[in-house]
C-alpha positions as CSV (number, residue, x, y, z in Angstrom):
1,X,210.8,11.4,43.9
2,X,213.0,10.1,41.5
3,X,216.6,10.7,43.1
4,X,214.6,8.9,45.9
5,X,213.7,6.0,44.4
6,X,217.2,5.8,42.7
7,X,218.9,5.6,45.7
8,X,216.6,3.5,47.8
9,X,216.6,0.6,44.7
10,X,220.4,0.8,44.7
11,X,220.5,0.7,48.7
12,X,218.3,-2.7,48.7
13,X,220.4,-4.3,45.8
14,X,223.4,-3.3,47.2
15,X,222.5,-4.8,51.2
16,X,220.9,-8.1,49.3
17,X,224.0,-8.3,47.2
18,X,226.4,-7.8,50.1
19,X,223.2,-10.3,52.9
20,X,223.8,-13.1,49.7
21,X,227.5,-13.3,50.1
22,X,227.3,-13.3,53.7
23,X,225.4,-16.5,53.8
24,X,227.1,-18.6,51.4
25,X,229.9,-18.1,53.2
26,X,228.7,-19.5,56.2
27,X,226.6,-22.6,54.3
28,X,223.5,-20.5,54.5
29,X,221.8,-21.5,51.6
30,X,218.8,-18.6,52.4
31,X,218.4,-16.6,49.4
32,X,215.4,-14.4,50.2
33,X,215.9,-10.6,51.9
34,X,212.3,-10.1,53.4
35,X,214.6,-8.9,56.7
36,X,215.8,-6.2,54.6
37,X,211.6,-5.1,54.8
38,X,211.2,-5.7,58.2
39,X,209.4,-1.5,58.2
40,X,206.1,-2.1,56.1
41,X,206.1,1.1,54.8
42,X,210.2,1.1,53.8
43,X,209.0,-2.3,50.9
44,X,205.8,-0.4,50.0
45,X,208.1,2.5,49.0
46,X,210.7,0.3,47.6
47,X,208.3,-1.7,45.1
48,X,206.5,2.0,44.0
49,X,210.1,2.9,43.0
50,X,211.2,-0.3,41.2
51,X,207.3,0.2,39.3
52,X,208.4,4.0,38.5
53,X,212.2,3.0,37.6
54,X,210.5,0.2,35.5
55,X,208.4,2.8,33.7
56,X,210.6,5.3,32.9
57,X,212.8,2.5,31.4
58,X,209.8,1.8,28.8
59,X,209.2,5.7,28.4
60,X,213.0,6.0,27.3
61,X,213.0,2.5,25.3
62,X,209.9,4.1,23.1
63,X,211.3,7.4,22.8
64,X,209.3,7.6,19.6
65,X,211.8,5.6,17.3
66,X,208.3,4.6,15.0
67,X,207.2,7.8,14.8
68,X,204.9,10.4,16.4
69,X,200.8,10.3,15.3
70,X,198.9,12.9,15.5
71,X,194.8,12.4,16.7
72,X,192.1,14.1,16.7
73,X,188.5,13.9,18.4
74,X,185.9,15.3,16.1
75,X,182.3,15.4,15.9
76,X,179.3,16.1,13.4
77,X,177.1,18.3,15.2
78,X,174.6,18.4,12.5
79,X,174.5,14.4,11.7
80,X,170.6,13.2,12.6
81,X,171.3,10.2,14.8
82,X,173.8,12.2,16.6
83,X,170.9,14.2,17.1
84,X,168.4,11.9,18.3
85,X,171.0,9.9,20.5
86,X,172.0,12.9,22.2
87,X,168.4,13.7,23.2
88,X,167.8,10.6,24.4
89,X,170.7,11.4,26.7
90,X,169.6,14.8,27.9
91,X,166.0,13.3,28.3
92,X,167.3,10.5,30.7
93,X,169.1,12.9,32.7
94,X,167.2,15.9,32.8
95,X,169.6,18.3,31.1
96,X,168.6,20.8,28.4
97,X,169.6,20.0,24.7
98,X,171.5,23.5,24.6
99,X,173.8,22.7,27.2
100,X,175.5,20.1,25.2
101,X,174.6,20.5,21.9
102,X,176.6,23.1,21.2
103,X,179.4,21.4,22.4
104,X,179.0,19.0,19.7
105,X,178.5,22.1,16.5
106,X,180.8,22.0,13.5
107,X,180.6,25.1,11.2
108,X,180.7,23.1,8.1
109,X,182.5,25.6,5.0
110,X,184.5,26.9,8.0
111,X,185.4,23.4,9.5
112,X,188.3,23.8,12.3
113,X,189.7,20.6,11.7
114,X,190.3,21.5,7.9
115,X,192.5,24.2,8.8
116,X,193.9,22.3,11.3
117,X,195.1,19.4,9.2
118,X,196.3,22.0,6.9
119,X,198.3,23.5,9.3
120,X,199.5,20.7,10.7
121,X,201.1,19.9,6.8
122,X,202.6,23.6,7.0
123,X,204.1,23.4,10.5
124,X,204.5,19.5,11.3
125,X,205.1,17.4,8.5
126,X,207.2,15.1,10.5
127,X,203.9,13.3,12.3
128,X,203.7,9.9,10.9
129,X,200.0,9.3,10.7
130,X,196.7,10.9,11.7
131,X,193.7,9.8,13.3
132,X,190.5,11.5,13.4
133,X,188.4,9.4,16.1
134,X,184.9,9.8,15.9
135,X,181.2,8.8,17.3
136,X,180.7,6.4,13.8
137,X,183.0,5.2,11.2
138,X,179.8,5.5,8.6
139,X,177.8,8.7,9.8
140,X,180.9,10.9,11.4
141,X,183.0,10.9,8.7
142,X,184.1,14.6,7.5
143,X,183.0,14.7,3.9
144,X,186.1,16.8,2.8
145,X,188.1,13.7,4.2
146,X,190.0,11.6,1.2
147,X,190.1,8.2,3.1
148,X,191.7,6.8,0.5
149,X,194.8,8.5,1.5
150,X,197.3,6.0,3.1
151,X,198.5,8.5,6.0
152,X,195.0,9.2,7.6
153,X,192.3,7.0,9.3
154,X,189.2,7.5,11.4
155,X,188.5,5.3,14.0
156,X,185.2,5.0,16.1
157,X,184.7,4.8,20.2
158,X,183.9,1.4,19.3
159,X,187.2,0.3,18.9
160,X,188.7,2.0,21.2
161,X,186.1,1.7,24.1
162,X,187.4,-1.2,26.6
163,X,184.1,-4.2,26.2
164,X,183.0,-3.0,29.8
165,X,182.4,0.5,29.0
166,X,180.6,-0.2,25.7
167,X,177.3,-0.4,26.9
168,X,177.9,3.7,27.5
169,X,178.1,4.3,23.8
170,X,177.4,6.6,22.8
171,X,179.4,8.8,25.1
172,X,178.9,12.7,24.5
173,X,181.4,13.1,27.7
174,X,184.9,14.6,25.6
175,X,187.2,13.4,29.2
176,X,185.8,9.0,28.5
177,X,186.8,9.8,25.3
178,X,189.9,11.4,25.5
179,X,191.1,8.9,28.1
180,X,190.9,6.4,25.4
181,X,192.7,7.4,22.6
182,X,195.9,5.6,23.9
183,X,193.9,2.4,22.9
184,X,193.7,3.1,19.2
185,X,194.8,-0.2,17.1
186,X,198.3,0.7,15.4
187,X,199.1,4.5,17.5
188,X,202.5,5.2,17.8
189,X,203.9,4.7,21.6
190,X,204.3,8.6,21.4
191,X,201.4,10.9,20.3
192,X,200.2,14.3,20.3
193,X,196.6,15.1,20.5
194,X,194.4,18.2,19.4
195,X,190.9,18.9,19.0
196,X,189.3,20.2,16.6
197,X,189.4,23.7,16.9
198,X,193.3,24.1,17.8
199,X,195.8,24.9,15.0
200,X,199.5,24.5,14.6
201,X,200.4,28.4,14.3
202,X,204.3,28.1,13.9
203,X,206.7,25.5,13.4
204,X,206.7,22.3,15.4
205,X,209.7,19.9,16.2
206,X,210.0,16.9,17.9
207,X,213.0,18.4,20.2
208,X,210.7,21.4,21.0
209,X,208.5,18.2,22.9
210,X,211.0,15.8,24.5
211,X,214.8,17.3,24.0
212,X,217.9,15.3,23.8
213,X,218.9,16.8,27.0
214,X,215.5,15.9,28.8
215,X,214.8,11.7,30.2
216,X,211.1,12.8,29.5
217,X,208.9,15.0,27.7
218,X,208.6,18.6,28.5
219,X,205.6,18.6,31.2
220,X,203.5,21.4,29.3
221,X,201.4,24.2,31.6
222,X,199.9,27.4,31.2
223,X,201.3,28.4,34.7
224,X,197.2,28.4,36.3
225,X,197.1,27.0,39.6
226,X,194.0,24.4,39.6
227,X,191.2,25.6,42.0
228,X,190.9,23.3,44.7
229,X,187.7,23.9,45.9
230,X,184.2,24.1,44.0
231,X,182.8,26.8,45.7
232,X,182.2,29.4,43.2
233,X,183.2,27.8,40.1
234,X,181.2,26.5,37.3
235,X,180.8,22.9,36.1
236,X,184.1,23.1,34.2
237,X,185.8,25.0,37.3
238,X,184.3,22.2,39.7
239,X,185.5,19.8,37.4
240,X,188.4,21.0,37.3
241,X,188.8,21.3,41.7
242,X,187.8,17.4,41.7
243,X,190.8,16.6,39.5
244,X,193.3,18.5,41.6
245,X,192.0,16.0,44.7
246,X,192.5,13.3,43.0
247,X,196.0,14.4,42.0
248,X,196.8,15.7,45.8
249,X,195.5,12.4,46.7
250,X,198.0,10.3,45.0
251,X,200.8,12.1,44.7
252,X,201.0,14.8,48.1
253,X,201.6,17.4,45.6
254,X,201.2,20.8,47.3
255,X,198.1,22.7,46.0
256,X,200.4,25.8,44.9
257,X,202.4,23.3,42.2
258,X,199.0,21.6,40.6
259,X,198.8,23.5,37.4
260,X,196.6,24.0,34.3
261,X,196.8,22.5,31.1
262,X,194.6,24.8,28.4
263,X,193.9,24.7,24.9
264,X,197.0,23.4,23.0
265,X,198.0,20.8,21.5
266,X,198.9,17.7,24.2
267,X,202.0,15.4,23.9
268,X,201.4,11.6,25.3
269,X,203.5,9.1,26.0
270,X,201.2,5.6,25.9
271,X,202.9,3.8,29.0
272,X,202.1,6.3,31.1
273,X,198.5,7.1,30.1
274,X,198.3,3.5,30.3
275,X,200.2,3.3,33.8
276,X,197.7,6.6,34.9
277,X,194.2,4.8,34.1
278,X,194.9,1.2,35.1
279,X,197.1,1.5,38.2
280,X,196.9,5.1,39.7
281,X,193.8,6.2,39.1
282,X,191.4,3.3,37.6
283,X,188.4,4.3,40.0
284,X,188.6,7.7,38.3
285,X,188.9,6.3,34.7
286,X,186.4,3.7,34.8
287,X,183.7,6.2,36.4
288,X,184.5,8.3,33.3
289,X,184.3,5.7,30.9
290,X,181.0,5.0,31.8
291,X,180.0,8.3,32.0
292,X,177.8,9.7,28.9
293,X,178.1,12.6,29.2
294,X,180.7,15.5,31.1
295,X,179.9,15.9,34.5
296,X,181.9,17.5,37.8
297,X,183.5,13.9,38.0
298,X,184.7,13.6,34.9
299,X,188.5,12.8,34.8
300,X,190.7,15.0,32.5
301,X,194.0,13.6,31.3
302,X,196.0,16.1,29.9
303,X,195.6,17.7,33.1
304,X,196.3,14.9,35.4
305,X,199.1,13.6,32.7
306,X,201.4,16.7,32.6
307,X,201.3,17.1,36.5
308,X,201.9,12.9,37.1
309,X,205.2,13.8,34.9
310,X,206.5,16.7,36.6
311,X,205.9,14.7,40.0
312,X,206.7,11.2,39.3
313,X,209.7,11.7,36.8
314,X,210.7,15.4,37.5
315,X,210.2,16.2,33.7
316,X,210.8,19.9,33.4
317,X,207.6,22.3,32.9
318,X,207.2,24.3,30.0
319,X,205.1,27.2,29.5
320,X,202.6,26.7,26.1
321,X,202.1,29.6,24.3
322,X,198.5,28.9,22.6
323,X,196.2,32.1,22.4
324,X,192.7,31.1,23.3
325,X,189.8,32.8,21.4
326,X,186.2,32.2,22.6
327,X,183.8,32.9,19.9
328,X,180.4,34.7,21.8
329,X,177.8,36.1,20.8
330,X,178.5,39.7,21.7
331,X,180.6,41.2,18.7
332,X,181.5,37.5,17.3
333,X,182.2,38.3,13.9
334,X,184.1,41.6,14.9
335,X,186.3,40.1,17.2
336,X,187.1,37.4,14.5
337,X,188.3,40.0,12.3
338,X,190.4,41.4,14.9
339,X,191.7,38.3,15.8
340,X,192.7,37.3,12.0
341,X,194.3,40.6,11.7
342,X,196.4,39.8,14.8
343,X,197.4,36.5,13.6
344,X,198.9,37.6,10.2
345,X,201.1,39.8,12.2
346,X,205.3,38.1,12.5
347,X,204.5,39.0,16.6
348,X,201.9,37.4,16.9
349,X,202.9,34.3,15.1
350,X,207.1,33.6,16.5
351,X,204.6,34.3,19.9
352,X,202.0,31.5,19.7
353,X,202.5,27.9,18.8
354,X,198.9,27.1,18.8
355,X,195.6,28.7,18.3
356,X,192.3,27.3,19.0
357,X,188.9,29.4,18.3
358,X,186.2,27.8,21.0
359,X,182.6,27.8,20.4
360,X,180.8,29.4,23.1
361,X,178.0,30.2,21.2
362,X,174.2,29.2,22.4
363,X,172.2,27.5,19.7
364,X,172.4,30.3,17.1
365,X,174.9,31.5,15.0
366,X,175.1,34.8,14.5
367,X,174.6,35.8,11.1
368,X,178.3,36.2,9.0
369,X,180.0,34.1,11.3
370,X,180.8,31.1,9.1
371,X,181.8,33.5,6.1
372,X,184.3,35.5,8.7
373,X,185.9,32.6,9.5
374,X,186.2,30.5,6.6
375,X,187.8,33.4,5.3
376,X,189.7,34.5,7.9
377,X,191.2,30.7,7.5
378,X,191.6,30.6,4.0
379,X,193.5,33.6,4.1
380,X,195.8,31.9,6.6
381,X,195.8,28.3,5.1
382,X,195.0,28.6,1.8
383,X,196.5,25.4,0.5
384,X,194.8,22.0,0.4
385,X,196.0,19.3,3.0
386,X,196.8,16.0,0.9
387,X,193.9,14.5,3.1
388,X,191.3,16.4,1.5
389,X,189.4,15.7,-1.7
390,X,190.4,18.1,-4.5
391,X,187.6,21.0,-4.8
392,X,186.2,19.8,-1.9
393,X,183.1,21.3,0.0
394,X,182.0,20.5,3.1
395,X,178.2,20.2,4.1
396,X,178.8,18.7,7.5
């Protein structure tokens, strides 16, 4: 699309140009070219161009000269009016508690995002400034968190909510809040975003995210073509299948070349999440936003993000190398073991550059757990982040 537009935007500047000159020479004094447009459909195509030329100009003018923030989505699972707003929720829409409350579990002593801050200071030290966005600035606040530390903040989907989707708060749906982290006050125009329970595993650069070489950012996939269809899939799968229409929809894309994002970390660029809600797909974004929690309509960024920037501005698609491990039930605390073994292993670890351990648990936890894994972490990240209070412990 983008040798396209090129060349059409320099064939109707070039026949205006040339049109002009033709005029004044023969006392036209005419300056407009609306003949060049007499086909409909050729100025339709010609102002999407000048509107994609326009934004890759500001993707290149912020390629990150202030500095790249890191931000996280976290929640306290355990916190009492989390609790009660969240079965207010489930009451109002007939869902059971289970389905989304453990969506929502932290394992406190073995808190994900303690490690992952920690090994973001090992492998990324380079990030300019972290943001840990949560539910309430008062109640959701990580209690190993040192707030008083200048390179941190939390920030609440309050502020970051637009004033029409506020009366949604509280939102338990992870895609309306995701799809407004570009709105934090003070984020730098290029950002990387994790949750909780993704680590850095090896060592990050900026170059290893947008190159020299590259106009724009790597387009980063795990090489799964999206289902397109729901039949057969389960809520996240159907979810999932309604995304790819919407992509199809705007952009032709062939099914075969819509692919999966997974859990890794995710590297934004603000004018095009920006460009993405509010022009391409606002109808998507503000059912979202309103949504409370995640349904089969819920929009996904990350997804629909790194497939608008390998269709839109050809930016080149990367494989991510993140390994996924789902903590069950059956055999949890043995296949953390395993799994901790693996990743203390050089393979394992010039392999991966992220790993993220996902709760899949129902309501209990099996017994050992949360000692397996706050060890297993420790052993792996044993240092202390600077963002953490000194001989902290967390009850969260």
């Amino acid at each position: 699309m983008l040798v396209g537009c090129l060349l059409l935007v320099f064939f109707v500047l070039r026949y205006s140009s040339a049109s002009v000159a033709d005029r004044e020479k023969s006392c036209d004094t005419a300056t407009d070219v609306d003949h060049i447009f007499e086909d409909g459909n050729l100025r339709e195509r010609y102002l999407v161009c000048v509107d994609t030329l326009a934004l890759l100009f500001n993707i290149s003018a912020c390629r990150c000269k202030l500095g790249v923030d890191l931000v996280y989505t976290w929640v306290n699972g355990s916190d009492p009016g989390h609790k009660h707003a969240l079965g207010n929720i489930l009451t109002q829409v007939g869902l059971s508690r289970d389905n989304l409350e453990k969506r929502f579990r932290d394992f406190g002593e073995a808190s994900t995002l303690k490690y992952s801050l920690r090994s973001q200071q090992k492998y990324a030290q380079w990030l300019r400034h972290v943001w840990v966005v949560t539910a309430d600035k008062k109640t959701q606040v990580p209690s190993f968190l040192d707030l008083h530390v200048d390179t941190i903040s939390v920030v609440d989907h309050a502020t970051i909510f637009p004033d029409w989707a506020k009366d949604a708060l509280p939102t338990f749906d992870s895609c309306a809040i995701e799809m407004n982290l570009h709105r934090i006050p003070g984020l730098s125009e290029c950002y990387l975003y994790l949750n909780d329970d993704v680590l850095f595993n090896k060592q990050l650069e900026f170059n290893m995210l947008w190159p020299e070489s590259e106009t724009v950012p790597y387009a980063w996939t795990n090489y799964i073509i999206a289902p397109y269809s729901s039949r057969g899939q389960d809520a996240w799968g159907t979810k999932l299948s309604n995304v790819a229409k919407s992509i199809r929809r705007e952009t032709r894309m062939k099914r075969k070349d819509i692919l999966l994002v997974g859990h890794h970390g995710h590297f934004f660029v603000k004018p095009v999440v920006k460009y993405l809600l509010e022009e391409v797909f606002a109808p998507e974004m503000r059912e979202t936003a309103l949504s409370r929690y995640r349904g089969p309509n819920s929009f996904w960024i990350p997804f629909v993000y790194s497939n608008y920037m390998f269709w839109k501005f050809h930016a080149t698609r990367k494989r991510v190398h993140a390994f996924y491990h789902p903590i069950h039930e059956e055999e949890a605390v043995v296949a953390l073991e395993e799994t901790f073994e693996k990743l203390s292993t050089i393979p394992f670890k010039s392999k991966y550059a992220w790993v993220c351990f996902n709760d899949l648990l129902d309501k209990s936890v099996p017994p050992g757990l949360v000692e397996t894994l706050k060890h297993g972490l420790e052993t792996i990240f044993p240092h202390p982040s600077t963002y953490e209070f000194i001989n902290s412990s967390i009850h969260d």
